[in-house]
N, C-alpha and C positions, 0 to 999 in steps of 0.2 A: 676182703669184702667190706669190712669197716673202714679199711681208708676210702673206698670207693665214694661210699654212702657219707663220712665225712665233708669228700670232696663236691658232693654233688651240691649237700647242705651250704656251704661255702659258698658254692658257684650262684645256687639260689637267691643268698642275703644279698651278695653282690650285684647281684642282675635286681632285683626289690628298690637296692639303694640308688642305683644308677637311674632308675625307671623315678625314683621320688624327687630325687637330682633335677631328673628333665621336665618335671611336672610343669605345662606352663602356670604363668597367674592367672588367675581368673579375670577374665573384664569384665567391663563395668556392664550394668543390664543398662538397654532403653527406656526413660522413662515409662510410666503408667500412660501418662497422656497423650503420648507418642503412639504407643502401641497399640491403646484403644480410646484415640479421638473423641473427646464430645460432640457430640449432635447441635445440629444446628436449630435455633428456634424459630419463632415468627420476629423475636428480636434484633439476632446477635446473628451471623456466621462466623464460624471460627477456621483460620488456617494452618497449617503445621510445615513447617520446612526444616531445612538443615545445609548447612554450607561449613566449610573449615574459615568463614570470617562472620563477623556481626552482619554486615551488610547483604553479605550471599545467604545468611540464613532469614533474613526479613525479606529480598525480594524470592526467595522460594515461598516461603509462607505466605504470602501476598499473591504471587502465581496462584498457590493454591486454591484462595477463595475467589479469584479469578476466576480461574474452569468452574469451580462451581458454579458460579452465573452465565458464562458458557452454555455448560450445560445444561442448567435454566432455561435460557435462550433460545436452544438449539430443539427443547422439548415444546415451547411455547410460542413459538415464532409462526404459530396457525395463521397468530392473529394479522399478521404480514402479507401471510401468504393468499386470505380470504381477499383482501382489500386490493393487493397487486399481483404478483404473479413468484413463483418459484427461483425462477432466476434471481430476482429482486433480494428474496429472504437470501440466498445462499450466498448472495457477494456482499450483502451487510453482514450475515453472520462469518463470510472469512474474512473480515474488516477487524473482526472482534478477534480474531482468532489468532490473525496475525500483531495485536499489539498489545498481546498480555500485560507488559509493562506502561504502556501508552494509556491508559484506564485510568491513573492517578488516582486508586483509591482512595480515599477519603475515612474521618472520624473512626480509626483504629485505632488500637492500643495493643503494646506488646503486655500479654499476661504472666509469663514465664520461660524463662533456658535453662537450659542444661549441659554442659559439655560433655560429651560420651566419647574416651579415646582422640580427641583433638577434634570431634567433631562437635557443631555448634546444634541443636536442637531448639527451635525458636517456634514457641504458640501465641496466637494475634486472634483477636476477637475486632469485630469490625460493625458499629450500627447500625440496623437497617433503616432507620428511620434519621438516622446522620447522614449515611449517603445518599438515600433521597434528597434532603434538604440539601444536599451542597450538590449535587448531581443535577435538581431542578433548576439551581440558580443558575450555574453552569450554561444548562440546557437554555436557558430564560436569555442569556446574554448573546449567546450564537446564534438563536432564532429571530433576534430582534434586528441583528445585521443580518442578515439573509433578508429578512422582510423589507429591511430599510432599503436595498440596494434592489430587489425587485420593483419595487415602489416609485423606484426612480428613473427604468428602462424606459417609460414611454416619453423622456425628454432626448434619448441616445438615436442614434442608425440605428440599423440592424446591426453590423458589424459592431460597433460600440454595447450594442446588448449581448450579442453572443459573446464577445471576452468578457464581460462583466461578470455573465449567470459563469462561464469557464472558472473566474477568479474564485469562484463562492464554493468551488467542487468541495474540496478540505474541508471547510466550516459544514458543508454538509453533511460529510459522514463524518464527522466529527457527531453533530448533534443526532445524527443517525442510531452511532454507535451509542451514545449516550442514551437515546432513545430506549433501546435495546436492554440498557442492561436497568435504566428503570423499571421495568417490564420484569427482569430476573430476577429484583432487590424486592419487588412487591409493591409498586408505587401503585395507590390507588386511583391517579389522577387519569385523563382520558387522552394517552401519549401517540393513539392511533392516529390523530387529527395531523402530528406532524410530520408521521410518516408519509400521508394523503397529499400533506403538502409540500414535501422533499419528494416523491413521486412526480408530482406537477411540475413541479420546476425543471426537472429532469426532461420532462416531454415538450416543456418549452424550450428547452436546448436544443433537442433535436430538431424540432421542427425550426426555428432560424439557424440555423447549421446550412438547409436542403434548401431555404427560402434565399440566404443571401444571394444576389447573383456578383459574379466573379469578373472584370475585364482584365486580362492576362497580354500586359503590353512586354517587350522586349525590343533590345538591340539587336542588329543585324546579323551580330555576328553569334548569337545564340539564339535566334528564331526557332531551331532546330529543337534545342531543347524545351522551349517556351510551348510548342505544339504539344511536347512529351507529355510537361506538367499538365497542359490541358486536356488531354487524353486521362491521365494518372486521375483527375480530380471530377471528369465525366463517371469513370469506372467506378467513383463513390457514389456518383449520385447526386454528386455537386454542381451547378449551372457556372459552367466556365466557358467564358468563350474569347475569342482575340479579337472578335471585330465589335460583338456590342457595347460600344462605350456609352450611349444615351442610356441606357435605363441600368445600367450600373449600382449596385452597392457597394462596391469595394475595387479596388484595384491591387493590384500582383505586379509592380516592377522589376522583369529580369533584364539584368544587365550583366556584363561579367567578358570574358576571352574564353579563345580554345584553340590552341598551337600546338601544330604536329611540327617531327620532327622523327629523323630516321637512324634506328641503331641496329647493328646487323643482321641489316637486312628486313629488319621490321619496321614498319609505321605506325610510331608513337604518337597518341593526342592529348594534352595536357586542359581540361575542362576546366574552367573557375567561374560562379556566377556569384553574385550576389540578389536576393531576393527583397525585396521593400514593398509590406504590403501596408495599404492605408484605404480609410472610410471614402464616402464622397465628400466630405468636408476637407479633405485634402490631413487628413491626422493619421500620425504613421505607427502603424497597430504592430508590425515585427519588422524586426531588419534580421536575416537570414544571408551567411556565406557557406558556401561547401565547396569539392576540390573534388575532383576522379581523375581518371588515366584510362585508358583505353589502349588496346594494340591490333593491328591487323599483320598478317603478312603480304595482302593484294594493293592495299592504296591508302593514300589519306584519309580518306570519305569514311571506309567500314571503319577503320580507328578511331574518327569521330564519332562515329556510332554508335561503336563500344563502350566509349566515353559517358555516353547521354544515355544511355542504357544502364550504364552500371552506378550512374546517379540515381537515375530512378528507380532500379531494385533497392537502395539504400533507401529512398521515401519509403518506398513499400512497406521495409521492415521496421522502420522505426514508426511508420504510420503518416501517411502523408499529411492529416490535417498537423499533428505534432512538426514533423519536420518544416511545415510553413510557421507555426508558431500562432496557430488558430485555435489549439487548445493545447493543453498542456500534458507534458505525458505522463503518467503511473509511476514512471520508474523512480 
């Protein structure tokens, strides 16, 4: 009975010491400042991030106080929505949304790091009354080219106006976005006016977009397709046509081949155009090539059809005015 109870003892210290053996180390705590953030004031916002580099943990803490005005944004954007319409606020606000980094904060300072187990903990305070003033200047320099070049439309075509106000898209939401996040930082200045007028300008796009009219000339041997485009560009809403050359805005040169040929058993058609379109001053606004193929198994003719068909689902999808090179695309 006492060796028993000996042995147990034994087995006990052993298992005690084994179990103190595998103790891990303690790691390190989270900073205080990490764990419960300061508030933000009517002055200062402050960010909090972390990355395993200097650099990864400054643009997290940057992100951060980014969503904050985001957020901001996304609560206060009434003021948008009274003046234009809902659509309007939500693609300026996913503008914002999508270029967290593209915001170029402005008058920050890193206040404190820490490194916790190879991770980088990094707190940044940022002024409001900093990024205002450099945010307005900003805003002051982009406004004044947009105004500059509107300024100057009524010496252009029409054509020469629509790619003009096209060229000005970026600087617009650009100053848009700008716009926006004055509004989140607390500018007290009256930044509705240039929403009002980045709105206008907008509707003067559209409306010479629908006004130019279009003459759609071609070669003989792509007339076929030439008819398509002018269908394609009817179906927008567009004034296209192949005979009226007198009253014209713009012209649309297709020129280009389309050669069939036969492999077993099927008829292959090889499409190539080239697109040239210009003002009535004879100024050449895009030069556009593109390529399709086509096949039939009955005759040449449906192959070429194929051909001009599956050119023009390609317009479609990339957006007809973009693929003539009348405005520019998103992507």
């Amino acid at each position: 009975m006492f060796k028993v109870i000996v042995t147990s003892v034994v087995m006990i210290l052993m298992l005690q010491a084994c179990s103190m053996g595998s103790k891990p180390k303690p790691t390190a705590s989270i900073p205080a400042w990490v764990s419960q953030p300061a508030a933000d004031t009517s002055a200062i916002i402050y960010g909090i991030g972390s990355g395993f580099s200097y650099n990864d943990a400054k643009e997290a803490a940057l992100k951060d106080i980014t969503g904050k005005l985001i957020t901001e944004i996304s609560s206060q954007s009434k003021s948008e929505v009274s003046q234009f319409n809902a659509s309007v606020s939500r693609s300026a606000n996913q503008q914002i949304n999508t270029r967290t980094i593209e915001t170029q904060l402005s008058d920050y300072k890193i206040l404190q790091t820490q490194k916790v187990d190879g991770e980088l903990f990094m707190q940044i305070s940022m002024s409001r009354s900093g990024f205002i003033k450099t945010s307005s200047s900003r805003l002051k320099e982009l406004d004044d080219k947009i105004k500059g070049t509107m300024r100057g439309l009524s010496k252009k075509t029409k054509l020469q106006q629509l790619i003009s106000i096209q060229d000005l898209e970026p600087d617009i939401n650009k100053a848009r976005s700008l716009v926006l996040l004055l509004q989140a930082a607390g500018s007290k200045q009256n930044t509705d006016k240039y929403l009002a007028y980045y709105n206008n300008v907008n509707k003067k796009s559209n409306e010479l977009l629908y006004a130019v009219r279009f003459n759609v000339r071609s070669s003989a041997n792509v007339q076929d397709f030439a008819k398509h485009l002018v269908t394609l560009l009817q179906n927008k809403k567009i004034s296209a046509s192949l005979s009226n050359t007198k009253n014209a805005d713009a012209y649309i040169q297709v020129s280009g081949s389309i050669k069939s040929s036969v492999m077993f058993s099927q008829h292959i058609s090889q499409l190539k155009v080239r697109i040239k379109i210009s003002d009535k001053n004879k100024r050449v606004i895009s030069v556009k090539e593109y390529e399709s193929s086509g096949s039939s198994a009955s005759d040449a003719g449906s192959a070429s059809s194929s051909a001009i068909k599956i050119m023009g689902d390609q317009f479609k999808d990339n957006g007809i005015l973009e693929s003539l090179g009348l405005i520019k695309s998103n992507a």
